[in-house]
PDB file of N, CA, C and O in Angstrom:
ATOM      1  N   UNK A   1      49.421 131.776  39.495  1.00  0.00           N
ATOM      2  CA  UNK A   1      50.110 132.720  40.357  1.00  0.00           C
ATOM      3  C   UNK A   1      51.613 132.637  40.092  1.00  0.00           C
ATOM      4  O   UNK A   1      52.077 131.497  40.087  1.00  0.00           O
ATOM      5  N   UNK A   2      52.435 133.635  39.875  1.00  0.00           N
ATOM      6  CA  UNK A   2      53.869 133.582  39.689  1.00  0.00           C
ATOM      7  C   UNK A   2      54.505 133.276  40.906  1.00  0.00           C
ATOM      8  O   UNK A   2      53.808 133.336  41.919  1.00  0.00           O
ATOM      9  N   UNK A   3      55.549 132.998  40.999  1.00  0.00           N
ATOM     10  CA  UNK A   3      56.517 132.545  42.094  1.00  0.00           C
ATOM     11  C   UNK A   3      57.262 134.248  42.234  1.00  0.00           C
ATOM     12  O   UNK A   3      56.976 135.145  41.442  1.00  0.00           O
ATOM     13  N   UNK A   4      58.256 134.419  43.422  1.00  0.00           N
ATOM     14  CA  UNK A   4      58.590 135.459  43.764  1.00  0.00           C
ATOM     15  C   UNK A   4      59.601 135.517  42.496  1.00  0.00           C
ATOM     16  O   UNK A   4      59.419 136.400  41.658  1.00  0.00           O
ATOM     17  N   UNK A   5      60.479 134.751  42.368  1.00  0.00           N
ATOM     18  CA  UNK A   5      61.298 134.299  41.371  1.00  0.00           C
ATOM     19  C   UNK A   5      60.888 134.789  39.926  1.00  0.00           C
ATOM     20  O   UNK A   5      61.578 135.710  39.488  1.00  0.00           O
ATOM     21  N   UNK A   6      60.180 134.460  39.363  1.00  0.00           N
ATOM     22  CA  UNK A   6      59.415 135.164  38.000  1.00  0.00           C
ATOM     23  C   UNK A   6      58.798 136.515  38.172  1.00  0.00           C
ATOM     24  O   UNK A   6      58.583 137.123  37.123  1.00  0.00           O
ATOM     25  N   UNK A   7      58.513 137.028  39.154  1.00  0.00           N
ATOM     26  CA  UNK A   7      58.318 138.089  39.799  1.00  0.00           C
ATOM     27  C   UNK A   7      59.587 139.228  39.273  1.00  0.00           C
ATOM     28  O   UNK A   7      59.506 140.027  38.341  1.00  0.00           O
ATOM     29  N   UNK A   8      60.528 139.042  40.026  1.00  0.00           N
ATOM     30  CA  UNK A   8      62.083 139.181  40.137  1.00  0.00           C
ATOM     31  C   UNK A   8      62.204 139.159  38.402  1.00  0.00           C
ATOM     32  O   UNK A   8      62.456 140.072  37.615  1.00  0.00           O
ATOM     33  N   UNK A   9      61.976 138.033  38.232  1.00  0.00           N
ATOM     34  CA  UNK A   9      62.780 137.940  36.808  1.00  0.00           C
ATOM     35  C   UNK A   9      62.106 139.391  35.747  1.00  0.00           C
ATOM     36  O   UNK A   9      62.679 140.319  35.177  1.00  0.00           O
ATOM     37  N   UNK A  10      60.563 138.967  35.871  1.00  0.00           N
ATOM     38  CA  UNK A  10      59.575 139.967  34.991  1.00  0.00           C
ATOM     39  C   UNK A  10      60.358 141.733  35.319  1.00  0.00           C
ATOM     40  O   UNK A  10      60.821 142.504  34.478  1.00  0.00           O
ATOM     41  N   UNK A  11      60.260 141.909  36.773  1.00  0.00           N
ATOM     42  CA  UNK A  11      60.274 143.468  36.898  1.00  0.00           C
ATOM     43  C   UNK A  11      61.926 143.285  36.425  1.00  0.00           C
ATOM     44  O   UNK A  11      62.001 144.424  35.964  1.00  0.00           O
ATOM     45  N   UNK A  12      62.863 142.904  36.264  1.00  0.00           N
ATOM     46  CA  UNK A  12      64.204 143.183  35.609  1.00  0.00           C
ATOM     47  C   UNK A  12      64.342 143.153  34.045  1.00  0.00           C
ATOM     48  O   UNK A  12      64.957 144.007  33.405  1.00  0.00           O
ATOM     49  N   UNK A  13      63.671 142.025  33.487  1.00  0.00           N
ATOM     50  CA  UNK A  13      63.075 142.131  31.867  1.00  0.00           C
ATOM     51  C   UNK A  13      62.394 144.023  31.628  1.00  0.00           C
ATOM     52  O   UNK A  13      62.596 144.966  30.862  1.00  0.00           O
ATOM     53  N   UNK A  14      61.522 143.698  32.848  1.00  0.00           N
ATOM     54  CA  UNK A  14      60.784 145.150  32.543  1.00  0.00           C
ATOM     55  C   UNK A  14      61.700 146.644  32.162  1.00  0.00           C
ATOM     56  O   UNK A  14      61.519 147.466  31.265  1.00  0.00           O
ATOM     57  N   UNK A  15      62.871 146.571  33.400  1.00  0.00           N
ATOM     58  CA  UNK A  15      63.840 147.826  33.381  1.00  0.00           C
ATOM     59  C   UNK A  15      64.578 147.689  32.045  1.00  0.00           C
ATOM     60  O   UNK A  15      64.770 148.746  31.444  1.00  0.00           O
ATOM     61  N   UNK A  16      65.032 146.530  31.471  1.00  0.00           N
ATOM     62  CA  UNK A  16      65.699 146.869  30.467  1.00  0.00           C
ATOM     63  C   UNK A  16      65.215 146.529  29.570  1.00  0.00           C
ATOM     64  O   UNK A  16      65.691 145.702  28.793  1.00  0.00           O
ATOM     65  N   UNK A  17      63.815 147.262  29.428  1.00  0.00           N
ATOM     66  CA  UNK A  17      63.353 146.731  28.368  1.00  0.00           C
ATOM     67  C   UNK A  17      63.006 148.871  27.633  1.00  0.00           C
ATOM     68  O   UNK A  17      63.128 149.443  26.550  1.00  0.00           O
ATOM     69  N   UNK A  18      62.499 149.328  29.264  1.00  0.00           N
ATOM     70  CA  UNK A  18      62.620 150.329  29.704  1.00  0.00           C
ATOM     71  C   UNK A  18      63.851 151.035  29.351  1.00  0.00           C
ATOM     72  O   UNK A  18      63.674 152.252  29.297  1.00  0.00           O
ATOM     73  N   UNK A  19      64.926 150.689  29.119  1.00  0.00           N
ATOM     74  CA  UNK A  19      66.488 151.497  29.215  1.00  0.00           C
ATOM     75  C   UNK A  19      66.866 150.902  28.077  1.00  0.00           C
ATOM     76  O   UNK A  19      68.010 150.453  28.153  1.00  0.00           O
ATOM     77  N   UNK A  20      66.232 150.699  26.855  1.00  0.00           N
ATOM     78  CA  UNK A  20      66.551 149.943  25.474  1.00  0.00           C
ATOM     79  C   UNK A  20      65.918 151.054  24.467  1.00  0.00           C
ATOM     80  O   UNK A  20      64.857 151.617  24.737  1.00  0.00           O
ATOM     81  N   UNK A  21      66.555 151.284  23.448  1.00  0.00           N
ATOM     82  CA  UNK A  21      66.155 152.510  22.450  1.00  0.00           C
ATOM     83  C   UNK A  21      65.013 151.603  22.012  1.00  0.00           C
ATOM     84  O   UNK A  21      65.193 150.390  21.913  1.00  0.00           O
ATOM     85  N   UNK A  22      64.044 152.078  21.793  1.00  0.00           N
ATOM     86  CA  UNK A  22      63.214 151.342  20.887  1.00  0.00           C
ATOM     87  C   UNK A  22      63.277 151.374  18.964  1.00  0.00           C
ATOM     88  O   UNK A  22      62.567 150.752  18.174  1.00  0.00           O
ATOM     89  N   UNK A  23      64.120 152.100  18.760  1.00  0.00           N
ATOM     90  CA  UNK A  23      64.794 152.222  17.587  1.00  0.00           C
ATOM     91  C   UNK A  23      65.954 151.187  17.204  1.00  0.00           C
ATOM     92  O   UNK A  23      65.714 150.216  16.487  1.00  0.00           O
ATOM     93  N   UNK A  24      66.972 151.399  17.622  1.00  0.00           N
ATOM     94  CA  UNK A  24      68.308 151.158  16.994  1.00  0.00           C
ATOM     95  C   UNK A  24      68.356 149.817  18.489  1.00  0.00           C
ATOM     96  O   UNK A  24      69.189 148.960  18.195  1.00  0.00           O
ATOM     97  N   UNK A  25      67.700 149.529  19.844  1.00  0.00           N
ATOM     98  CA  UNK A  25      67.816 148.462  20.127  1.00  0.00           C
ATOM     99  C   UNK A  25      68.952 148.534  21.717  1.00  0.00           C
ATOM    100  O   UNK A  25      69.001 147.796  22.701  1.00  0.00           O
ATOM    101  N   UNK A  26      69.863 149.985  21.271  1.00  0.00           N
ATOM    102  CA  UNK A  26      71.546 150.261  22.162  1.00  0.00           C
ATOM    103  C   UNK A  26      70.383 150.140  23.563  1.00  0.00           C
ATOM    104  O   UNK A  26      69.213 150.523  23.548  1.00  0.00           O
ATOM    105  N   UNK A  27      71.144 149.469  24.763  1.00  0.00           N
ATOM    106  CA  UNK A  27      71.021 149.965  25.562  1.00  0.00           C
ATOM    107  C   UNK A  27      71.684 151.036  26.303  1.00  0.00           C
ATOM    108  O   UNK A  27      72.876 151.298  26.145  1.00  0.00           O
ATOM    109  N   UNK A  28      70.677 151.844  27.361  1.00  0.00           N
ATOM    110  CA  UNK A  28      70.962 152.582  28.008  1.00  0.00           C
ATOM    111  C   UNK A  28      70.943 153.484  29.466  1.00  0.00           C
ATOM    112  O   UNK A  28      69.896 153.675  30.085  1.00  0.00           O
ATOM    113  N   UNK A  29      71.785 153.814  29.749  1.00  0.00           N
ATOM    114  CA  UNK A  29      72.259 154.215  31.331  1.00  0.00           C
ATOM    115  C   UNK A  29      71.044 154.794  31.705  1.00  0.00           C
ATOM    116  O   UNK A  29      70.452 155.256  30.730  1.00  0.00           O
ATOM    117  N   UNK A  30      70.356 154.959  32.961  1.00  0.00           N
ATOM    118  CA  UNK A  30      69.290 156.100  33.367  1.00  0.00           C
ATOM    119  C   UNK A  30      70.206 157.597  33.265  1.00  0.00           C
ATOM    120  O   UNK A  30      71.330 157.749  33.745  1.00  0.00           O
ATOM    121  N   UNK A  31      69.627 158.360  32.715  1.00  0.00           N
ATOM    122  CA  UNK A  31      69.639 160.011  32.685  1.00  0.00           C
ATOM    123  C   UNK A  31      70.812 159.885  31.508  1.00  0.00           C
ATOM    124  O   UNK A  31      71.593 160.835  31.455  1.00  0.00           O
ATOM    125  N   UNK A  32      70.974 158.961  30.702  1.00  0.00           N
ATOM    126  CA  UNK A  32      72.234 159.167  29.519  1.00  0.00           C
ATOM    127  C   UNK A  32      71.072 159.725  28.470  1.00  0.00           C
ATOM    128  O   UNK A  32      69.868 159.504  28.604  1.00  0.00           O
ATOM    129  N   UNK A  33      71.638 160.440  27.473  1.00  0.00           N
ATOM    130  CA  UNK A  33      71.117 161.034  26.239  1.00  0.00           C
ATOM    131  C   UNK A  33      71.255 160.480  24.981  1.00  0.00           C
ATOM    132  O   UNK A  33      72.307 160.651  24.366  1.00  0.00           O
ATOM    133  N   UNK A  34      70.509 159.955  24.594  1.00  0.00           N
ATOM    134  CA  UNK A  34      70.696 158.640  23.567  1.00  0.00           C
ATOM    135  C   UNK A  34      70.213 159.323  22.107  1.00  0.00           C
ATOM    136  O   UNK A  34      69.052 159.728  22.176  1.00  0.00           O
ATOM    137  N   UNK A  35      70.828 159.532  20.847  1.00  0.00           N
ATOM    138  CA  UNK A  35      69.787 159.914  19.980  1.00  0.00           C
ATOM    139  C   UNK A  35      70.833 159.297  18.969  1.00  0.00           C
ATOM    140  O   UNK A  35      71.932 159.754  18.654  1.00  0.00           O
ATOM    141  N   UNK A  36      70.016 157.789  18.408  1.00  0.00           N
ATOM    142  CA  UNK A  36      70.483 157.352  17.385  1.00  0.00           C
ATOM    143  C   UNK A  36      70.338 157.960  16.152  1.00  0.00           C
ATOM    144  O   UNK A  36      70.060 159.146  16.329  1.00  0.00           O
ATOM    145  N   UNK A  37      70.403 157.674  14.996  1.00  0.00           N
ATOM    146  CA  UNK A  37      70.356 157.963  13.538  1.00  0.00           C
ATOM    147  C   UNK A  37      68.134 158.063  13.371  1.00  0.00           C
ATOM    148  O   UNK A  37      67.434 158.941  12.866  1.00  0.00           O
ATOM    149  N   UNK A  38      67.909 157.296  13.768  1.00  0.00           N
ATOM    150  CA  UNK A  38      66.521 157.317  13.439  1.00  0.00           C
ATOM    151  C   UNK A  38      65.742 158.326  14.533  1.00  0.00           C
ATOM    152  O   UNK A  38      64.642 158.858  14.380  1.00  0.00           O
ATOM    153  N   UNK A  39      66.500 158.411  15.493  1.00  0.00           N
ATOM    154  CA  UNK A  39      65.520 159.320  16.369  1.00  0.00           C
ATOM    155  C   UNK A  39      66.206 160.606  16.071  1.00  0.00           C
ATOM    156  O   UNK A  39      65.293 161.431  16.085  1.00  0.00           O
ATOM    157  N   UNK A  40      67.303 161.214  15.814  1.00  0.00           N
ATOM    158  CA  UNK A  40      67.499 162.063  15.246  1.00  0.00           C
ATOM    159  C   UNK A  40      66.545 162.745  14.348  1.00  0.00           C
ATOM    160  O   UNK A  40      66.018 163.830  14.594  1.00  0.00           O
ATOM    161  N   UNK A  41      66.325 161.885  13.076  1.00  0.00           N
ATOM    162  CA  UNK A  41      65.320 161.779  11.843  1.00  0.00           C
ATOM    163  C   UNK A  41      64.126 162.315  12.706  1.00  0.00           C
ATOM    164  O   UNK A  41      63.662 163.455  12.694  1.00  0.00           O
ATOM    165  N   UNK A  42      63.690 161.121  13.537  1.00  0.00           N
ATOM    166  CA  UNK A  42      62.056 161.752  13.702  1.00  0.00           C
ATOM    167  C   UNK A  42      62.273 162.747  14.442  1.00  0.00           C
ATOM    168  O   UNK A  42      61.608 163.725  14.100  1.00  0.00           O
ATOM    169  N   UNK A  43      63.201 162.975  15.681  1.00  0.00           N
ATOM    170  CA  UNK A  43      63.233 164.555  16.272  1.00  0.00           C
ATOM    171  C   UNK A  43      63.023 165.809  15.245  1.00  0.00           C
ATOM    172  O   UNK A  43      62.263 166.741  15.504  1.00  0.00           O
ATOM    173  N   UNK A  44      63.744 165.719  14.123  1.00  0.00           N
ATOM    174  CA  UNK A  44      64.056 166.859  13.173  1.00  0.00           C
ATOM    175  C   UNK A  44      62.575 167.066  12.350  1.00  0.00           C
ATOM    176  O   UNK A  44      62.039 168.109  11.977  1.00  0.00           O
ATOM    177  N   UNK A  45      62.095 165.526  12.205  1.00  0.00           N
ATOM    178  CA  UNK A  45      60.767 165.589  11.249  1.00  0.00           C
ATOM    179  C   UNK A  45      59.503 166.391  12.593  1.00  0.00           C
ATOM    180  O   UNK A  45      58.695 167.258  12.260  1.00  0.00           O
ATOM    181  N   UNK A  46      59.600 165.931  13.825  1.00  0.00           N
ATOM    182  CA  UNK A  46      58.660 166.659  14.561  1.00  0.00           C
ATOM    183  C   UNK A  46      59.096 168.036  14.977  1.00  0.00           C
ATOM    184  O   UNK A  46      58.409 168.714  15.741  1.00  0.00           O
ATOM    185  N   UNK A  47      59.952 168.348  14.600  1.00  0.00           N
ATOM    186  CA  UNK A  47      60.559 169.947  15.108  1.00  0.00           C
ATOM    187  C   UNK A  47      59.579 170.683  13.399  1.00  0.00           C
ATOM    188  O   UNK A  47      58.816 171.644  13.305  1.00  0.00           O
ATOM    189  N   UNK A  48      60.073 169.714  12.347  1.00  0.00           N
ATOM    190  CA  UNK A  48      59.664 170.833  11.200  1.00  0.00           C
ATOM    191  C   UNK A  48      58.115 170.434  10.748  1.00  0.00           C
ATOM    192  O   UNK A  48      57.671 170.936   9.715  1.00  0.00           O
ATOM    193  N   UNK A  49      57.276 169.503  11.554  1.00  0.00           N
ATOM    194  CA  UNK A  49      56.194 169.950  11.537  1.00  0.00           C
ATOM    195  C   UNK A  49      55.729 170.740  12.880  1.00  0.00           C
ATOM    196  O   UNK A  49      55.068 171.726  12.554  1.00  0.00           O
ATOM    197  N   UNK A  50      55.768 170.705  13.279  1.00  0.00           N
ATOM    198  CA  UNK A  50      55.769 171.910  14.760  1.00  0.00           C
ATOM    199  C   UNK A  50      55.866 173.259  14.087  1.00  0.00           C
ATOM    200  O   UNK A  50      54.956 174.078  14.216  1.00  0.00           O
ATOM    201  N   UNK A  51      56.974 173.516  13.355  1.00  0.00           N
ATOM    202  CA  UNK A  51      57.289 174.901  12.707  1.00  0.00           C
ATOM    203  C   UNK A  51      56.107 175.556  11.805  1.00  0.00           C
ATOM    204  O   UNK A  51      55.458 176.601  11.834  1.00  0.00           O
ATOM    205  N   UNK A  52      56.186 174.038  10.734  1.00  0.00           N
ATOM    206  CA  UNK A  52      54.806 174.419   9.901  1.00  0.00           C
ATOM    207  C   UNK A  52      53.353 174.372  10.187  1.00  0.00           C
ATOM    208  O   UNK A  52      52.517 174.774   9.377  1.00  0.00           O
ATOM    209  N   UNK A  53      52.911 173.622  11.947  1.00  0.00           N
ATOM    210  CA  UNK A  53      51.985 173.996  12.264  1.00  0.00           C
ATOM    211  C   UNK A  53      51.847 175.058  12.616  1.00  0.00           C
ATOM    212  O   UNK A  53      50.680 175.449  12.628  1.00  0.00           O
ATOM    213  N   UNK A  54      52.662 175.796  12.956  1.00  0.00           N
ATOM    214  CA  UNK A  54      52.905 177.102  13.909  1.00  0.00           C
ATOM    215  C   UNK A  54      52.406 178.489  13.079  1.00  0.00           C
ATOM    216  O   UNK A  54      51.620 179.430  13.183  1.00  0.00           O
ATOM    217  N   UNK A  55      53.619 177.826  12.016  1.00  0.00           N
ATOM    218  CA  UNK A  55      53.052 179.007  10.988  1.00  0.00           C
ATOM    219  C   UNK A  55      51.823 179.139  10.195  1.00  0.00           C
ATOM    220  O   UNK A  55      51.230 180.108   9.720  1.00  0.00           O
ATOM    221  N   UNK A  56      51.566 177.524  10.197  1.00  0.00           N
ATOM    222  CA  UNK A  56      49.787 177.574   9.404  1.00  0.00           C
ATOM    223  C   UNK A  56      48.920 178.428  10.362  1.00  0.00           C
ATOM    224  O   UNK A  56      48.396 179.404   9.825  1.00  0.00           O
ATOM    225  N   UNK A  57      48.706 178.271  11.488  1.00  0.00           N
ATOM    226  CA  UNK A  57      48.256 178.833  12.772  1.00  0.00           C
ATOM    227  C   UNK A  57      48.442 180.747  12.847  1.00  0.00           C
ATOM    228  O   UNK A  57      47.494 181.517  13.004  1.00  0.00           O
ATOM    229  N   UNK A  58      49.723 181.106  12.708  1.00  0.00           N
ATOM    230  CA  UNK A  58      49.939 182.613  12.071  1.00  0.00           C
ATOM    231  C   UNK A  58      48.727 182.738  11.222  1.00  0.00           C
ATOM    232  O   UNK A  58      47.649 183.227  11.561  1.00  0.00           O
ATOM    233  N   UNK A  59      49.104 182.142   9.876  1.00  0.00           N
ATOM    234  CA  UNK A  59      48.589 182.561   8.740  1.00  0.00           C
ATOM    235  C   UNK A  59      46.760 182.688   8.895  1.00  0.00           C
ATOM    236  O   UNK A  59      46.167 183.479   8.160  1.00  0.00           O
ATOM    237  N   UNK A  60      46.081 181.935   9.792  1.00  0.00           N
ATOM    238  CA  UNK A  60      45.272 181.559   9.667  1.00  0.00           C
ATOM    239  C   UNK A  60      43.792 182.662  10.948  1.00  0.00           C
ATOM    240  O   UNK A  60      42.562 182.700  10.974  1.00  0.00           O
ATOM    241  N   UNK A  61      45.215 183.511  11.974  1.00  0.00           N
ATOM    242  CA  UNK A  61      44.329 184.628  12.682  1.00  0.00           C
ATOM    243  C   UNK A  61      44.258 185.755  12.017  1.00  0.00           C
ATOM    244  O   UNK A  61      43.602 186.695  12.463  1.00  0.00           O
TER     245      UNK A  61
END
């Protein structure tokens, strides 16, 4: 059984673990807009497969 204390400790590990890029590591503010170098990358890579699913999908009715 944990003590209230490790309790405490766990759910604060938890928030900033929560408010940590999982990329590049920066932490960050609640409601701040964070887009390092790598999430940039994958934003742009899921925008241009989105596009080319979209259009396979056109092509394909």
């Amino acid at each position: 059984m944990l003590s209230q204390t490790q309790i405490l400790q766990y759910q604060k590990e938890s928030v900033e673990r929560a408010l940590t890029c999982a990329n590049c590591g920066q932490k960050l503010h609640v409601l701040e807009v964070h887009v390092c170098e790598r999430c940039i990358y994958e934003c742009l890579n899921m925008v241009e497969h989105n596009e080319k699913y979209k259009q396979h999908r056109r092509i394909k009715k």
